[in-house]
N, C-alpha and C positions, 0 to 999 in steps of 0.2 A: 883073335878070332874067337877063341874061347870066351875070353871077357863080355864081347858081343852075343853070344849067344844066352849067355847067362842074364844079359841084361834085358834083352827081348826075352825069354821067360820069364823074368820076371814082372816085365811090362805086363806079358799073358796072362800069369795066374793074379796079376792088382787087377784087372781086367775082372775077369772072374768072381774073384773078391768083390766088387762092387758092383757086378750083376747079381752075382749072389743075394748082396747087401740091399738094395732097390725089390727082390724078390720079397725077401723077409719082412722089409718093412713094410711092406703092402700088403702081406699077408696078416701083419699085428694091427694092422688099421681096419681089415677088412673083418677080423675077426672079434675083433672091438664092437666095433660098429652092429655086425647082427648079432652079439652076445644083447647090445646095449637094446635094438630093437625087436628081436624077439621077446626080452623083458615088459618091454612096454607091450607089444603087442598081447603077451600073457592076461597082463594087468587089465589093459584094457583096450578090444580091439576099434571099439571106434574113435579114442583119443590117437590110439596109431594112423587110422585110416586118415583122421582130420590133418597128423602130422607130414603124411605124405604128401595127401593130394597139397595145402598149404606150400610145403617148401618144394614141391613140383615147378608149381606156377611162380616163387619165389626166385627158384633158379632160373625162371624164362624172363625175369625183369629187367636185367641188363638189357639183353636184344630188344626187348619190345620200350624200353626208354630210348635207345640210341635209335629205332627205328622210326618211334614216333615224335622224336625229337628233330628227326630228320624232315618227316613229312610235314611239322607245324612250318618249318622253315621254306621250303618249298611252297607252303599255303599263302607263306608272310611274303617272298618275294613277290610273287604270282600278285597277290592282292595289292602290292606296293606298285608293281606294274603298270594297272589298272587303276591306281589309287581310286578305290573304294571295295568295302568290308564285302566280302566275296563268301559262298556257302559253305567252301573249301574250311574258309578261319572259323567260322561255327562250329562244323562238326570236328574240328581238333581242339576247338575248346571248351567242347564236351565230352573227348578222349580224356584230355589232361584230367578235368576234376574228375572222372571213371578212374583214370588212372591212378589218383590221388588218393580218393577212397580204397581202392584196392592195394596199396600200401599202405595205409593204416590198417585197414581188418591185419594183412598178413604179418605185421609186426606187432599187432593185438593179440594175436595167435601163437604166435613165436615165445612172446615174453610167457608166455603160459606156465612153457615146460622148465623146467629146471637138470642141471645135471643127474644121470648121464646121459639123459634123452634130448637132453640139447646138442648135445655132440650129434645123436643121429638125424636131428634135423639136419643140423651143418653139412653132415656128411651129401644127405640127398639134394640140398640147394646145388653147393659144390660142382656134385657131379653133373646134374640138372645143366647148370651156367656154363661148364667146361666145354662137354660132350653139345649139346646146342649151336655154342659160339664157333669152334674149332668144325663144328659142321657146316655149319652157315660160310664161313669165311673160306671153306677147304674147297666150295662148288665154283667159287672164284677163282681163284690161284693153291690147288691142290700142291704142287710141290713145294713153295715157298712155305705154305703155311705148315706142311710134314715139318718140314726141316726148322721152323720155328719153334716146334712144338716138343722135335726131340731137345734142341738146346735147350728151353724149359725143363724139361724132365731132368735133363744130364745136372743144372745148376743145382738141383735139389741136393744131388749127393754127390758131386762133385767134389775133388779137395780143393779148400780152401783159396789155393793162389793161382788154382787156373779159373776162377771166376772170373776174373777182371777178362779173359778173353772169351771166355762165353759170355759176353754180355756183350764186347764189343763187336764179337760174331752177331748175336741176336739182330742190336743196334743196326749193322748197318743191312740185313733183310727186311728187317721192319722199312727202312727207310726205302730200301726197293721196292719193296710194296708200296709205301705212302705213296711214292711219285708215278707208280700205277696206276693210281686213286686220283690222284690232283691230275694227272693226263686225261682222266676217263672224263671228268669235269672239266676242264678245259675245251675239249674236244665235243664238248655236246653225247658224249657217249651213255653216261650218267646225270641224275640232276644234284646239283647241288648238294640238297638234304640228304638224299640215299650215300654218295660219297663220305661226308661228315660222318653217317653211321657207320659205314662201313674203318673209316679210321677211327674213329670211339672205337669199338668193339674191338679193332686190332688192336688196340692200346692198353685198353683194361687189363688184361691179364700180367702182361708183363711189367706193366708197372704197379699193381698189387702183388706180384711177387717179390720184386723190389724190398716194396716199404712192410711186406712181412718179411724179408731175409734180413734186410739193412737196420733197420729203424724200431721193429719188433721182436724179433725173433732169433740176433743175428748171434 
């Protein structure tokens, strides 16, 4: 009895510890981060302003690729339908090249800055892409997408050998979702294209966290 109770405090205070530890390190990022762009801002406040508004709309590119990539495909079946070139494939294929140009300026822009103000770009894209995405996708299936989002969190500073089941955890929500997704399409509930974005944007994240934990960063 004794044994056990020593082992559940200590379960409590690693607990602790690594709440602790997720605190601290958010706070040396966050305070990174405005040391890095008050500097620039000092230096110079409209190279700041350009760096914000830029990686603002930076971090809104994922949603608005997976969304407009959705809507070309809805244009493409729709037109295949009917087989003949419909208003619809026009004005997406004058998205696209909009779209194209406005990833070249904002990567024209990006390459500008050099460290350590590139960090504070990354930092606002980041947030921008995260906070958007996890918004976008939470209006849909709020609980699922919580509990996704804590497993992300938790894999960051997890130890090392319960990864393998936070991931298999992740793995099989995400796939509850997907078949959410592929029902709503099925079902006429959703169209096609929107569905597709909707799994893009679920996907993104966790599999760039991935190939930065595994493959970059590991």
């Amino acid at each position: 009895m004794y044994c056990a109770r020593r082992t559940d405090s200590a379960t409590i205070i690693h607990m602790i510890i690594s709440i602790n530890k997720i605190e601290a390190d958010l706070r040396i990022l966050w305070q990174a981060w405005k040391k890095n762009a008050k500097d620039l801002a000092k230096k110079s406040l409209p190279s700041f302003l350009l760096l914000l508004i830029s990686q603002i709309i930076f971090g809104f590119l994922p949603y608005l690729t997976f969304i407009l990539s959705g809507r070309f495909l809805d244009a493409l079946i729709g037109a295949r339908s009917l087989m003949f070139w419909t208003q619809s494939m026009t004005d997406m294929v004058w998205m696209f090249i909009g779209w194209i140009i406005l990833v070249s300026c904002l990567i024209f822009i990006t390459r500008i800055y050099r460290e350590p103000y590139l960090s504070v770009a990354q930092g606002v894209r980041w947030f921008v892409f995260l906070v958007s995405t996890f918004f976008f996708l939470s209006q849909i299936s709020p609980m699922l997408i919580f509990i996704i989002t804590l497993l992300l969190i938790a894999e960051i500073w997890i130890v090392k050998y319960y990864r393998l089941l936070v991931w298999i955890l992740t793995s099989l929500f995400l796939l509850w979702l997907m078949s959410d997704f592929l029902h709503a399409i099925v079902y006429h509930q959703i169209t096609v294209g929107n569905g597709l974005a909707l799994i893009g944007l679920l996907l993104i994240i966790p599999v760039r966290q991935f190939i930065d934990r595994y493959f970059i960063c590991a």
